[in-house]
MARSE-622466 format. One record per residue: residue in one letter; x, y, z of N, C-alpha, C, O in turn; residue number from 1. Coordinates in steps of 0.001 Angstrom, whole numbers. Each point is the difference from the previous one (the first is absolute). Last residue first. Layout:
! MARSE-622466
@rest:A n.east:X n.north:Y n.up:Z ca.east:X ca.north:Y ca.up:Z c.east:X c.north:Y c.up:Z o.east:X o.north:Y o.up:Z nr:NUM
...
! end
This chain:
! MARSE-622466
@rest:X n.east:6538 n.north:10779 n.up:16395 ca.east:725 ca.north:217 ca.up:1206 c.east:-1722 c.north:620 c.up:991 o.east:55 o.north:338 o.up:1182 nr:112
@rest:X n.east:2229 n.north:-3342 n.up:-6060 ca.east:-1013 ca.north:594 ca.up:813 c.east:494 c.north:574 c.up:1328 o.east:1026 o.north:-426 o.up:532 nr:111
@rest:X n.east:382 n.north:-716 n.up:-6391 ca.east:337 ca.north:-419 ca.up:1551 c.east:-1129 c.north:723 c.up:938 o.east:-737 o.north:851 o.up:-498 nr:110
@rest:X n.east:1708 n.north:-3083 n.up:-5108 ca.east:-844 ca.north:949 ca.up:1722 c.east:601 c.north:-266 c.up:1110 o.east:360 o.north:-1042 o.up:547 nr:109
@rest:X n.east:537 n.north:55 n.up:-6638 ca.east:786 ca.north:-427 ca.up:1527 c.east:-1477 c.north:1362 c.up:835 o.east:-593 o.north:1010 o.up:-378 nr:108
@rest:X n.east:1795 n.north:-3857 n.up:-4399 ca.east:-1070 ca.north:522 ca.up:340 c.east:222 c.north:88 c.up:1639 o.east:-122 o.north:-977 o.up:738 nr:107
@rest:X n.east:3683 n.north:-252 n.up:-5670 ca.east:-540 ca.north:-130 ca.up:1828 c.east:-1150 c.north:839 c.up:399 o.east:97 o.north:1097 o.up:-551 nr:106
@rest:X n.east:2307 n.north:-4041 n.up:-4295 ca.east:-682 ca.north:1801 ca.up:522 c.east:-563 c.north:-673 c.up:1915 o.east:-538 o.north:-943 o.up:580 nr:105
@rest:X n.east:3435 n.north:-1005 n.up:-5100 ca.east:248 ca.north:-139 ca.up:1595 c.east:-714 c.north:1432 c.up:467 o.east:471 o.north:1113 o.up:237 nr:104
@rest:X n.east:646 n.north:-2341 n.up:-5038 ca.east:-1362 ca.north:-50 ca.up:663 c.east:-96 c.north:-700 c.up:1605 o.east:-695 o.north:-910 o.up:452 nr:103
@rest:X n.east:3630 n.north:4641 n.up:-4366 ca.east:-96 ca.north:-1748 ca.up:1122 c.east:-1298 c.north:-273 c.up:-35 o.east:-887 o.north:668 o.up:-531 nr:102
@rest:X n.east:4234 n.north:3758 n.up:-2296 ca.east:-1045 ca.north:-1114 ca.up:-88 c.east:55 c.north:-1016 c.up:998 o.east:1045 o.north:-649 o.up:59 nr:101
@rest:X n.east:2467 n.north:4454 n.up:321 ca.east:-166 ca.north:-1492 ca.up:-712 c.east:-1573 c.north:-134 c.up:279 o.east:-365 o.north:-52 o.up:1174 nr:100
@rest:X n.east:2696 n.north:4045 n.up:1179 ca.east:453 ca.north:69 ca.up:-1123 c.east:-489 c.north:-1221 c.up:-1121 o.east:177 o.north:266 o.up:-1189 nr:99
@rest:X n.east:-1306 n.north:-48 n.up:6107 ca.east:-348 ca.north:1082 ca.up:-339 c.east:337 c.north:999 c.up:-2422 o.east:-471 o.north:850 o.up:-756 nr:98
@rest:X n.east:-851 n.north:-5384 n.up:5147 ca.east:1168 ca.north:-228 ca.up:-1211 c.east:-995 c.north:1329 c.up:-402 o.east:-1212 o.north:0 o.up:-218 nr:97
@rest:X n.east:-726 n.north:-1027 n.up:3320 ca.east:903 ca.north:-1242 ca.up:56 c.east:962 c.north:392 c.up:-784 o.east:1087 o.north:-559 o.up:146 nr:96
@rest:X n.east:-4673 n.north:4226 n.up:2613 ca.east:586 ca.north:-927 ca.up:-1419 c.east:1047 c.north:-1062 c.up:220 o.east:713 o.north:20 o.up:1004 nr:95
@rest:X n.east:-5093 n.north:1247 n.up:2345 ca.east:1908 ca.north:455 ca.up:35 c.east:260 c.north:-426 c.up:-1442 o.east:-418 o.north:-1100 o.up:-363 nr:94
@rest:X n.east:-4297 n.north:2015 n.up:2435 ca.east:485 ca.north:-609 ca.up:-1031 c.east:1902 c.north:620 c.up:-109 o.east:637 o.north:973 o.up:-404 nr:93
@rest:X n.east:-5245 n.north:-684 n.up:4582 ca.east:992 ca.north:526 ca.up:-1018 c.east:235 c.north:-1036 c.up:-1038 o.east:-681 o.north:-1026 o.up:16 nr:92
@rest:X n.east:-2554 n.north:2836 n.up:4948 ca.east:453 ca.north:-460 ca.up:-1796 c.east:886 c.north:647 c.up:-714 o.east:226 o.north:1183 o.up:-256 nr:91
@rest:X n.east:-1477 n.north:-699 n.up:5778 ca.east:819 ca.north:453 ca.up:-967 c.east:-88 c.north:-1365 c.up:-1223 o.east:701 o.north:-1010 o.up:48 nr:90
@rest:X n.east:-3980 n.north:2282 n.up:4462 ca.east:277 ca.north:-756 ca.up:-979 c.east:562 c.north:789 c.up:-913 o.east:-626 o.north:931 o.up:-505 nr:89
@rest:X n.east:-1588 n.north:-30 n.up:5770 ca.east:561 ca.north:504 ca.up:-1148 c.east:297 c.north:-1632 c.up:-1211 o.east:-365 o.north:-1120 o.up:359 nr:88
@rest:X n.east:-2622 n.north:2991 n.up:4316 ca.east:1026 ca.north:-689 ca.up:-616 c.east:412 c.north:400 c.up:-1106 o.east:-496 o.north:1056 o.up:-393 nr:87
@rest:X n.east:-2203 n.north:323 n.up:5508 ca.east:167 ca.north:543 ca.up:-1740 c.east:684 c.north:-1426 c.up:-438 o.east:115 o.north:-875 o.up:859 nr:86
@rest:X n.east:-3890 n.north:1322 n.up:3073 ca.east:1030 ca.north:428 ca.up:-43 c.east:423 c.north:107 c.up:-1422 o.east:-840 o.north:163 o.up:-886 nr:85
@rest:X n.east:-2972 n.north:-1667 n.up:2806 ca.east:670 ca.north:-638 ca.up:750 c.east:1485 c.north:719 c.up:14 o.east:824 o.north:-177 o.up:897 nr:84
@rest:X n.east:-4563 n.north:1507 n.up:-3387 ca.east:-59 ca.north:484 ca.up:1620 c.east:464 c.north:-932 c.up:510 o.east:-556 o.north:-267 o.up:1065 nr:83
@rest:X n.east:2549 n.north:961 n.up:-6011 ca.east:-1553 ca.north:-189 ca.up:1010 c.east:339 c.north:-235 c.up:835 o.east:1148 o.north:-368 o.up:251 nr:82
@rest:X n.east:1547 n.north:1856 n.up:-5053 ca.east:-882 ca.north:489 ca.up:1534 c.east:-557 c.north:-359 c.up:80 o.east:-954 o.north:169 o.up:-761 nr:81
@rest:X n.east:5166 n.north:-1528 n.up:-2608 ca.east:-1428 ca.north:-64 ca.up:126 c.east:-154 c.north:506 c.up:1592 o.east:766 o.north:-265 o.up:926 nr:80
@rest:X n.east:2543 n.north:1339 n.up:-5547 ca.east:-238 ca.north:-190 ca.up:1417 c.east:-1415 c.north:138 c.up:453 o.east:-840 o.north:860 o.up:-267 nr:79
@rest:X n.east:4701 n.north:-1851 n.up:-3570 ca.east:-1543 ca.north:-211 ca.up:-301 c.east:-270 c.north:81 c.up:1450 o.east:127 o.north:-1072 o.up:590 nr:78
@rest:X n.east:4422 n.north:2418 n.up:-4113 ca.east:-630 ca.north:-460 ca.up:1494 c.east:-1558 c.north:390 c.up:-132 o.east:-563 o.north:877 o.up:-654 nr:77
@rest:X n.east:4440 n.north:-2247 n.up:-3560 ca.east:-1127 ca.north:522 ca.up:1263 c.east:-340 c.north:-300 c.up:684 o.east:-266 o.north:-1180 o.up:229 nr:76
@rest:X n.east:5185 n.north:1733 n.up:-3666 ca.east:-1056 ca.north:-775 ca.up:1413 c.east:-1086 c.north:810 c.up:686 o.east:90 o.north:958 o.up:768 nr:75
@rest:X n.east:3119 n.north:648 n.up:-4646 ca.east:-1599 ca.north:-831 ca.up:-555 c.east:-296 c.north:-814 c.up:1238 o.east:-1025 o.north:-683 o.up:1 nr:74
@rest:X n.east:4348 n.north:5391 n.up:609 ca.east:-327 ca.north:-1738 ca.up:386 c.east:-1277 c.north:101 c.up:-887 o.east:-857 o.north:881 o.up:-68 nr:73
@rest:X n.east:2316 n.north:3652 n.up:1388 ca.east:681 ca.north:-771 ca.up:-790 c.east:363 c.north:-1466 c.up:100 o.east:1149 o.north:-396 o.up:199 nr:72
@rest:X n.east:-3943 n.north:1745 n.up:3640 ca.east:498 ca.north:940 ca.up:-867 c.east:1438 c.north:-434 c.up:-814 o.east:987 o.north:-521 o.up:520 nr:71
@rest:X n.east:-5048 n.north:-2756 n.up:1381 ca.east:1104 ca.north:463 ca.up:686 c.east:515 c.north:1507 c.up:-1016 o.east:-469 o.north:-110 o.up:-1133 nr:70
@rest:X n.east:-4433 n.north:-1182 n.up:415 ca.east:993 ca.north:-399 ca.up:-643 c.east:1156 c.north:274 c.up:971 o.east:-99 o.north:1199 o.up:261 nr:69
@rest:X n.east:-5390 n.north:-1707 n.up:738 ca.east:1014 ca.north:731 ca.up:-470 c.east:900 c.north:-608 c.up:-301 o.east:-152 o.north:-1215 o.up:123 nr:68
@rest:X n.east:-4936 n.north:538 n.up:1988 ca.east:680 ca.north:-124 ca.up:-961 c.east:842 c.north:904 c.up:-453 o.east:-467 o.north:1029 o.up:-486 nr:67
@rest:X n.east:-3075 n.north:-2500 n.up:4656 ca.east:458 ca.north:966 ca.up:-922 c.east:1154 c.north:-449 c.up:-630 o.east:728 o.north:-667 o.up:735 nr:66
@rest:X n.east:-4933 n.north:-826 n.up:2149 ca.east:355 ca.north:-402 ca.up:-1145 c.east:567 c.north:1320 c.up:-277 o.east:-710 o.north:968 o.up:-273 nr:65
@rest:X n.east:-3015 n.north:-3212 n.up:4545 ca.east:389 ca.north:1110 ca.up:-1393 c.east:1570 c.north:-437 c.up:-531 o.east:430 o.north:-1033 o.up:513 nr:64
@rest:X n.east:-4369 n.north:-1783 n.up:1784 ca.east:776 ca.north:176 ca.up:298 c.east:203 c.north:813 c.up:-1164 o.east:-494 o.north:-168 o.up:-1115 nr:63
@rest:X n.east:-2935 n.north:-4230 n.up:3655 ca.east:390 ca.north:1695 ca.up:-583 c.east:1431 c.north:761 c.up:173 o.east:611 o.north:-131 o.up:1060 nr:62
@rest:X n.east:-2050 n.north:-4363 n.up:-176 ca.east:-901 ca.north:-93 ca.up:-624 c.east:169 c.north:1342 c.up:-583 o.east:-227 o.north:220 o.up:-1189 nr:61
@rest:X n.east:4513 n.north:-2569 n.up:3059 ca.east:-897 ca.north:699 ca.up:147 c.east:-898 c.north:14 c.up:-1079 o.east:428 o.north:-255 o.up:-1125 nr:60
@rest:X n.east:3789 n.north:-1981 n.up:536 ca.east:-1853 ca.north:-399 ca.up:305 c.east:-623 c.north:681 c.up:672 o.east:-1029 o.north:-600 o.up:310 nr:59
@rest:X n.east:5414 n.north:2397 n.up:-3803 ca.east:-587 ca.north:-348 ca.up:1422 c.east:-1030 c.north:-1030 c.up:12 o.east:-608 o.north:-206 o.up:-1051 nr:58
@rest:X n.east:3996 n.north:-621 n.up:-2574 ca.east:-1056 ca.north:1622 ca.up:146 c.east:-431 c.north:-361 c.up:1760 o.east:48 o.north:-1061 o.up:622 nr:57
@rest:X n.east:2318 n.north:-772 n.up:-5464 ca.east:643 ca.north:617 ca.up:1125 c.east:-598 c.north:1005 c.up:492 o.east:19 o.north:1199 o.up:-280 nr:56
@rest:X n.east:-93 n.north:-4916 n.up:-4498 ca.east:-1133 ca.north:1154 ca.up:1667 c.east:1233 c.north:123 c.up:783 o.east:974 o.north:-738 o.up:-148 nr:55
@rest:X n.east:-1584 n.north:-1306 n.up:-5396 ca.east:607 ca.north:-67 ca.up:1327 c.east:-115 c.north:596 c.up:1023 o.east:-589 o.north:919 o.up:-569 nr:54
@rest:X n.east:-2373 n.north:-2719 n.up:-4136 ca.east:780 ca.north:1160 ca.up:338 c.east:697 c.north:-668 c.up:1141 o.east:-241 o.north:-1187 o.up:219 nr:53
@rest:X n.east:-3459 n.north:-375 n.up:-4908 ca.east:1457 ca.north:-298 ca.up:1201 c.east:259 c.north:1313 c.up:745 o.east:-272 o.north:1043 o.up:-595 nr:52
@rest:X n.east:-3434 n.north:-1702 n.up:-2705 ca.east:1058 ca.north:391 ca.up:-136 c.east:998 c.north:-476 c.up:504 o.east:1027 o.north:-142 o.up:-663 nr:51
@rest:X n.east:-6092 n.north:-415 n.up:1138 ca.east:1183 ca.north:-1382 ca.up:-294 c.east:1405 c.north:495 c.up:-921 o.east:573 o.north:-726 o.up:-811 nr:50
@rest:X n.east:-4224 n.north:3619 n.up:3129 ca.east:-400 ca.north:-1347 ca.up:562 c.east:1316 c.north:-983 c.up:-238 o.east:621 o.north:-737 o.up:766 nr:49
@rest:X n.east:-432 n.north:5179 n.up:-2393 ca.east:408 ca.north:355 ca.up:1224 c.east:-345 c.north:-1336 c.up:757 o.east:562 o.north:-232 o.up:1070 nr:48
@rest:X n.east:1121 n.north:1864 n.up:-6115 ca.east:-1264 ca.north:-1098 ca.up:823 c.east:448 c.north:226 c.up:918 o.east:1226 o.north:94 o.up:56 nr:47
@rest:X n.east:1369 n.north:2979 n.up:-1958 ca.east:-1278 ca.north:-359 ca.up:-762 c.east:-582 c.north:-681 c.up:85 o.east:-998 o.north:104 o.up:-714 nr:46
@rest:X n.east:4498 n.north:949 n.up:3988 ca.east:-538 ca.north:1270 ca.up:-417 c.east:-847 c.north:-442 c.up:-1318 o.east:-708 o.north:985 o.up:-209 nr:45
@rest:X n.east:2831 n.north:-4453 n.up:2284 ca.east:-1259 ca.north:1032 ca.up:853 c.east:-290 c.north:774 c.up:-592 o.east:-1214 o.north:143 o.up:-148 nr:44
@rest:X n.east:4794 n.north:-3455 n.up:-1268 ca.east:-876 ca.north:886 ca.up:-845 c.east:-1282 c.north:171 c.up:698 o.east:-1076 o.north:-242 o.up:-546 nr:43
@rest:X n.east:6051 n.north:-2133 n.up:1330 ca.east:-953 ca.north:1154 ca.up:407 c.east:-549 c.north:371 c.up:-451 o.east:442 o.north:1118 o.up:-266 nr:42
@rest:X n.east:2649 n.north:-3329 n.up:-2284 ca.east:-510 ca.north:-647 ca.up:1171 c.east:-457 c.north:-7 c.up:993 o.east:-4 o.north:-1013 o.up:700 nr:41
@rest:X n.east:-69 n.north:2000 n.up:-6175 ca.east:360 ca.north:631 ca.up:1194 c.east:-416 c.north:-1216 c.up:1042 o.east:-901 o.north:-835 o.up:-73 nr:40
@rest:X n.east:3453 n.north:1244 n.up:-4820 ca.east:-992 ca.north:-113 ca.up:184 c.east:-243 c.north:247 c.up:2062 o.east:969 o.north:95 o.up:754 nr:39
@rest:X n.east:2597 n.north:2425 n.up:-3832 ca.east:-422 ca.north:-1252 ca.up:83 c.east:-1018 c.north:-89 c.up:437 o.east:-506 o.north:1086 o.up:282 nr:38
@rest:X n.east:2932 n.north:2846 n.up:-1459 ca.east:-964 ca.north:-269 ca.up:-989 c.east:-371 c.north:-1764 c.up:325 o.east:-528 o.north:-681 o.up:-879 nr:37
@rest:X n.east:3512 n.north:3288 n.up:3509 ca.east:-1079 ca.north:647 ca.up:-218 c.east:-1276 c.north:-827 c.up:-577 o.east:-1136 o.north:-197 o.up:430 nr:36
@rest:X n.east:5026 n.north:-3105 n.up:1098 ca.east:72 ca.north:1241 ca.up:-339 c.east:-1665 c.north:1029 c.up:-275 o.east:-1073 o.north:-601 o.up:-48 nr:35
@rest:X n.east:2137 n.north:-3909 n.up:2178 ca.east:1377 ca.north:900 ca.up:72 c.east:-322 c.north:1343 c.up:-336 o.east:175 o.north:976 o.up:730 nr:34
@rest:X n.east:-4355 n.north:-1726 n.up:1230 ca.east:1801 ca.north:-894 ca.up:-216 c.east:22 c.north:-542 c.up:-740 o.east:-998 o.north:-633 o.up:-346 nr:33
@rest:X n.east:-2147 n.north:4728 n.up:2379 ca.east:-181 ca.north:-1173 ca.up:-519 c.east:1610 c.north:-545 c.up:-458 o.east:1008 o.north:690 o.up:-150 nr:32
@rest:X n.east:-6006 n.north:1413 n.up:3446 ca.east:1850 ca.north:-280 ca.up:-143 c.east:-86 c.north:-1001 c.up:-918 o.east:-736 o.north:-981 o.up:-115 nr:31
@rest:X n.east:-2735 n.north:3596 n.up:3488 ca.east:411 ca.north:95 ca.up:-1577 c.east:1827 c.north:-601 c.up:65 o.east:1075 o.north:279 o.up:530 nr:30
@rest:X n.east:-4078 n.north:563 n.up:3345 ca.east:-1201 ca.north:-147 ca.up:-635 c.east:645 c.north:-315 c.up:-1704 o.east:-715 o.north:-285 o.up:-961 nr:29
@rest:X n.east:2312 n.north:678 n.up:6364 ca.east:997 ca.north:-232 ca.up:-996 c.east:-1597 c.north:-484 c.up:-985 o.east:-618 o.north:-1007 o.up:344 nr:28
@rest:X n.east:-202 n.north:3390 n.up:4071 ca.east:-29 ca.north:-1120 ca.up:-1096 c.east:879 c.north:228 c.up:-715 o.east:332 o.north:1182 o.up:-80 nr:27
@rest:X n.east:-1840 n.north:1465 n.up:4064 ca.east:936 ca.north:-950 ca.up:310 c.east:-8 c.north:-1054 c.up:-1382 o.east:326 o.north:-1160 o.up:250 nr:26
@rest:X n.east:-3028 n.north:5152 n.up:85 ca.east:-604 ca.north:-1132 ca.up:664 c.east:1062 c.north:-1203 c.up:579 o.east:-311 o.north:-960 o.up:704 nr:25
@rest:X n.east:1055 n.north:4718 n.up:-4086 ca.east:20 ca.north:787 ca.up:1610 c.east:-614 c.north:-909 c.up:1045 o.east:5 o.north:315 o.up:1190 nr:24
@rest:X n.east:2324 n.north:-2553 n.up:-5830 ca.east:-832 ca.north:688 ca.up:157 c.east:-299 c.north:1032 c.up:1296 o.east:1071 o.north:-64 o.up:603 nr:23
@rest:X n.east:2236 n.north:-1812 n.up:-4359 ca.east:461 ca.north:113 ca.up:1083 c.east:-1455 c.north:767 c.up:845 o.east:74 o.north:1204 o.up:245 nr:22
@rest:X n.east:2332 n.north:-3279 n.up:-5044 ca.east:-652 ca.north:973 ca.up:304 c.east:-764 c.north:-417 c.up:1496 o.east:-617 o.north:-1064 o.up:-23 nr:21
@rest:X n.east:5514 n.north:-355 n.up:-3111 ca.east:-1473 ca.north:-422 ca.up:555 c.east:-824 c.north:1165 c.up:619 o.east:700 o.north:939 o.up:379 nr:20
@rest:X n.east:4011 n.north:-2372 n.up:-4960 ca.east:-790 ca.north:957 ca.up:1563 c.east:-1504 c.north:-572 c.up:486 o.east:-818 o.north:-573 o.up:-719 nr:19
@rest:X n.east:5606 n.north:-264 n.up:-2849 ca.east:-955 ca.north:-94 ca.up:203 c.east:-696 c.north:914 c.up:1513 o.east:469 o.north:748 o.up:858 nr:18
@rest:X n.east:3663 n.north:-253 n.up:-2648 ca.east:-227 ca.north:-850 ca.up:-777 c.east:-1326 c.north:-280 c.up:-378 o.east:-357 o.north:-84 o.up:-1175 nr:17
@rest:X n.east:2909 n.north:2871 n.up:4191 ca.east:-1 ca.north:167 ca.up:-901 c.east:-185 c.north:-491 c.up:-1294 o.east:368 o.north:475 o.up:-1075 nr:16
@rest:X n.east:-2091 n.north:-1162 n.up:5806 ca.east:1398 ca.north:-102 ca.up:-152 c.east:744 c.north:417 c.up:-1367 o.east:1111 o.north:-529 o.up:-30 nr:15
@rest:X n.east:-5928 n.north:2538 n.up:3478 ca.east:712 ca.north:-991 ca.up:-1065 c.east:1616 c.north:-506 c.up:95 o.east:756 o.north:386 o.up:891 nr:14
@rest:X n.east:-6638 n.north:1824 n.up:1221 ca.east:1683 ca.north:-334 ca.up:23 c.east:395 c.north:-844 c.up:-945 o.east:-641 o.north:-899 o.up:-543 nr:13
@rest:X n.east:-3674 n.north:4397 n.up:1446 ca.east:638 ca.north:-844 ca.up:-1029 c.east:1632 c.north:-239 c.up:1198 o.east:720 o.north:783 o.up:620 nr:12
@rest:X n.east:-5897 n.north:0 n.up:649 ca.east:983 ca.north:928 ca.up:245 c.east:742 c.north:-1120 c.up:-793 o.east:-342 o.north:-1180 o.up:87 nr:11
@rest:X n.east:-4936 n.north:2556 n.up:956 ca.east:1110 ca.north:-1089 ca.up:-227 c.east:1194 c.north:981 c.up:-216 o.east:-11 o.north:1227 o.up:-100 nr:10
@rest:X n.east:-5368 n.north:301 n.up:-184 ca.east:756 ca.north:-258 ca.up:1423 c.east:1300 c.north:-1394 c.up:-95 o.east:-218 o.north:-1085 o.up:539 nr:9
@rest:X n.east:-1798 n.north:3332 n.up:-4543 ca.east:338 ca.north:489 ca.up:386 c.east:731 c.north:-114 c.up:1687 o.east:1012 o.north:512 o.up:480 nr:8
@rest:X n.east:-3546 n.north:-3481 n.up:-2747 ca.east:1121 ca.north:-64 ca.up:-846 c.east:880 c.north:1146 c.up:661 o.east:1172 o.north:-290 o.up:238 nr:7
@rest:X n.east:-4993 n.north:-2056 n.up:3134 ca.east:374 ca.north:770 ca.up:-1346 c.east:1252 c.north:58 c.up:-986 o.east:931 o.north:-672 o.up:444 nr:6
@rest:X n.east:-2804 n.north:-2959 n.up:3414 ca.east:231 ca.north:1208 ca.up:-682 c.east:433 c.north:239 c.up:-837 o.east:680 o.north:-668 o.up:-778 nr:5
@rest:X n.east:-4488 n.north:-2272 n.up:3132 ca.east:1317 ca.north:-150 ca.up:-1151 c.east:339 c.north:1444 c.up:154 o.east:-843 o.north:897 o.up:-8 nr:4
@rest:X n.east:-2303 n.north:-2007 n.up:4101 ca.east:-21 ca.north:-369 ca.up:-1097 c.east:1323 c.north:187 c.up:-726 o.east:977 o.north:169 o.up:730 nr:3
@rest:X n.east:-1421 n.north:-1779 n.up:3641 ca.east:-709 ca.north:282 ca.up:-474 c.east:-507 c.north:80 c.up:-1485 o.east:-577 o.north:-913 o.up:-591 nr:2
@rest:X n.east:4662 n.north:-847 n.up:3993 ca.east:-155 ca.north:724 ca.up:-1249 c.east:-1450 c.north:-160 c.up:-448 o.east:-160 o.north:-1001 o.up:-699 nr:1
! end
């Protein structure tokens, strides 16, 4: 990751409680628990030195980046290209409790 991205290059997932913002670099750059209005435990997206974030990204030195949503799903897929080949990364947030207040929030990826 070169430089920070944009506000515009991120992608929101949530559980209906709270949500994290999901960058095209492989970052989890924003998140915060339990709820919206708590304080954050990801905060890349406004200090990018001593925010915090989480990665899921190639080591290739170069590599492209596309970003979408499964259809009707808040799971995104973040698929990376380089000349070794592709990968992918699904973020999500499953809710714990769709009807009750918790603070059992899950931050789940899988990779393929």
């Amino acid at each position: 990751m070169n430089e920070h991205p944009l506000i515009e290059d991120h992608g929101l997932i949530g559980d209906l409680q709270t949500a994290a913002l999901v960058s095209t670099e492989g970052t989890v750059d924003w998140f915060c628990s339990p709820r919206f209005d708590s304080p954050s435990i990801f905060g890349a997206l406004l200090d990018s030195e001593n925010g915090g974030h989480w990665t899921i990204a190639p080591q290739a030195p170069t590599y492209a980046t596309k970003q979408l949503y499964y259809p009707d799903t808040c799971a995104l897929l973040t698929r990376f290209m380089t000349d070794q080949g592709v990968g992918s990364v699904v973020d999500f947030m499953p809710p714990a409790s769709p009807r009750h207040p918790t603070s059992n929030h899950r931050l789940g990826a899988a990779t393929a």
